[in-house]
C-alpha positions as CSV (number, residue, x, y, z in Angstrom):
1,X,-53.8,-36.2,-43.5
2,X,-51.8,-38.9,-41.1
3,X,-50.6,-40.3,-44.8
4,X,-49.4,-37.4,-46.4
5,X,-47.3,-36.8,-42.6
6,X,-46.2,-40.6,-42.7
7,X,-45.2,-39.7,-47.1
8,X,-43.2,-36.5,-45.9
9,X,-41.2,-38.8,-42.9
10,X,-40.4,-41.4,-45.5
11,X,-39.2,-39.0,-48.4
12,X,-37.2,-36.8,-45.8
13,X,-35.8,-40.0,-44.5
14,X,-34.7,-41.2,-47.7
15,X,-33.3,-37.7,-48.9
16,X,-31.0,-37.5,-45.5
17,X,-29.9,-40.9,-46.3
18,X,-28.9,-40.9,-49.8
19,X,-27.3,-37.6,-49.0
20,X,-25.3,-38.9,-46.2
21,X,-24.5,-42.4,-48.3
22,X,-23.2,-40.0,-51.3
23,X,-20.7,-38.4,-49.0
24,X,-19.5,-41.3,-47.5
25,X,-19.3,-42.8,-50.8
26,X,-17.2,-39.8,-52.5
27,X,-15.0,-39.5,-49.8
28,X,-14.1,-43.1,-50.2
29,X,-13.7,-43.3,-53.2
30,X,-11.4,-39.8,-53.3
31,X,-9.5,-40.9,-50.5
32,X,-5.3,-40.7,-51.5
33,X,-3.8,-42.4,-48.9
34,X,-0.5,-40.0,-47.6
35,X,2.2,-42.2,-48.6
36,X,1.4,-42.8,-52.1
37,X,3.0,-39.2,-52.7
38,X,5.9,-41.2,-52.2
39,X,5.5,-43.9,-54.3
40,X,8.9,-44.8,-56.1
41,X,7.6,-47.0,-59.5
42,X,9.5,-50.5,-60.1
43,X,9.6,-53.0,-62.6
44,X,6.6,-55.6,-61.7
45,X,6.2,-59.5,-61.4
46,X,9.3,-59.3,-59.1
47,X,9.4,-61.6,-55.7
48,X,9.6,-59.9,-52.9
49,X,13.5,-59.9,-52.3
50,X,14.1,-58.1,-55.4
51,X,12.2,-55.1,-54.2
52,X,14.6,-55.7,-51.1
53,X,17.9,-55.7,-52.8
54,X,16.8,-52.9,-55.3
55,X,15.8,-51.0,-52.5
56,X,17.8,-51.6,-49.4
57,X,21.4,-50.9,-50.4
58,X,24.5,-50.8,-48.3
59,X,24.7,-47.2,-48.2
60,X,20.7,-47.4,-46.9
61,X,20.8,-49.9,-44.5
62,X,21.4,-53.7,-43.8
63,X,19.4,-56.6,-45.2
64,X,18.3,-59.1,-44.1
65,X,19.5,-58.6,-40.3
66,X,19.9,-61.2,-38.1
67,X,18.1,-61.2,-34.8
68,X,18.8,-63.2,-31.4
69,X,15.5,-65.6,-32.1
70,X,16.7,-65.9,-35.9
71,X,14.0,-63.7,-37.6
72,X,15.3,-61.7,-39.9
73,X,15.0,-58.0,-40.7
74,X,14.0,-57.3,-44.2
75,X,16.2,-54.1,-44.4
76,X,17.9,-52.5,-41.1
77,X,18.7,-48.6,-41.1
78,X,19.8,-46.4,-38.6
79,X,16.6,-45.5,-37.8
80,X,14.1,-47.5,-38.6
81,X,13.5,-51.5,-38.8
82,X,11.8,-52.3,-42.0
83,X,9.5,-55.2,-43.2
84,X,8.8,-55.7,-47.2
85,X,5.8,-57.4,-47.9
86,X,3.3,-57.3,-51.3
87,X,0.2,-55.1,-50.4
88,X,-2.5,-58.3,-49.8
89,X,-0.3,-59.5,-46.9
90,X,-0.2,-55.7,-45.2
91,X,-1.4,-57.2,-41.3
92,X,1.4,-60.0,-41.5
93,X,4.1,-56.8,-42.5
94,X,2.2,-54.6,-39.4
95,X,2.9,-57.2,-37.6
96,X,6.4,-58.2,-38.3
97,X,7.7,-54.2,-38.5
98,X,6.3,-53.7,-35.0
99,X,7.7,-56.6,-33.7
100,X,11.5,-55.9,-35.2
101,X,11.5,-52.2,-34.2
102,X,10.7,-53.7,-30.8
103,X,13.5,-56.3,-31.0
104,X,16.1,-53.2,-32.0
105,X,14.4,-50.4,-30.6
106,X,14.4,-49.0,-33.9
107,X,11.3,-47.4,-35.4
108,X,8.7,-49.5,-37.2
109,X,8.6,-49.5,-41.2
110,X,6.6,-51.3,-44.0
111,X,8.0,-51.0,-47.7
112,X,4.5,-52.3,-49.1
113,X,4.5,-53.1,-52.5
114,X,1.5,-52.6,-54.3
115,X,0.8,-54.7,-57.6
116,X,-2.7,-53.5,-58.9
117,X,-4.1,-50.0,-58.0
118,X,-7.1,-50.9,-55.8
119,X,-3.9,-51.8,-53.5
120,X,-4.4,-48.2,-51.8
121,X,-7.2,-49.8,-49.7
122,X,-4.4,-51.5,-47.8
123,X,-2.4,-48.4,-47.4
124,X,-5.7,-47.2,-45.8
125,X,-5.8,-50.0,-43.5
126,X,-1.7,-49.1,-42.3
127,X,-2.7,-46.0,-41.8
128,X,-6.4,-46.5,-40.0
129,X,-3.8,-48.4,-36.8
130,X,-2.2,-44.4,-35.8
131,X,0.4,-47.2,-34.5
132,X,3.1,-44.5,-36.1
133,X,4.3,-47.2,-38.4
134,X,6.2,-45.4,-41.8
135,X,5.1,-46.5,-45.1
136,X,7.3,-46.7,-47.7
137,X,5.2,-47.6,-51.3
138,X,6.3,-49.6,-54.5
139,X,4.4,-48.6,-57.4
140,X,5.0,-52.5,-59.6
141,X,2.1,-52.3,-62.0
């Protein structure tokens, strides 16, 4: 009797957790990430100052903008200050777009630029901060 108690605790157990491990699992794997709506497609096995140029032109914005402390701003608009970086290196662009929008008191912006499609997981990652940081997307697969 205490075993068939102990059976039903387990097999309960075990149902509630691969229920609860299949929903975590299909909403991760369904998850779209809100920019990639977005996404403008580009030619790929680009540097990253190609994606600059072919994106920031003088009727956009400014590249590569000078700062006081010699950084430079990858492409600065009217209203927003905005770091280009490939998709693997998204903390370093968080980073450097929070810091320039600082530095101008422009907005913060991140043209990421996404070379394989499991590259999403980085958008995720952008958007996990709620640090109101735009997200521009380059499709260059």
């Amino acid at each position: 009797m205490v075993m068939k108690k102990h059976k039903k605790r387990i097999f309960g157990f075990l149902c509630s957790f691969l229920l609860l491990a299949s929903g975590v699992l299909y909403f991760g794997l369904n998850y779209v990430p809100k920019s990639l709506y977005n996404m403008q497609e580009m030619k790929s096995g680009e540097v990253e100052s190609y994606y600059v140029n072919q994106w920031c032109t003088p009727s956009f914005g400014q590249k590569e903008f000078r700062l006081w402390d010699t950084t430079r701003v990858d492409c600065l608009t009217k209203e927003y200050a905005i770091e280009f970086d490939f998709a693997k290196k998204w903390a370093e662009s968080v980073g450097q777009s929070l810091y320039y929008a600082k530095m101008t008191g422009k907005k913060p912006a991140i043209v990421l630029i996404l070379t394989d499609l499991t590259d999403t997981k980085y958008v995720k990652r952008i958007e996990r901060l709620d640090k109101d940081i735009q997200i521009f997307l380059i499709k260059a697969f």
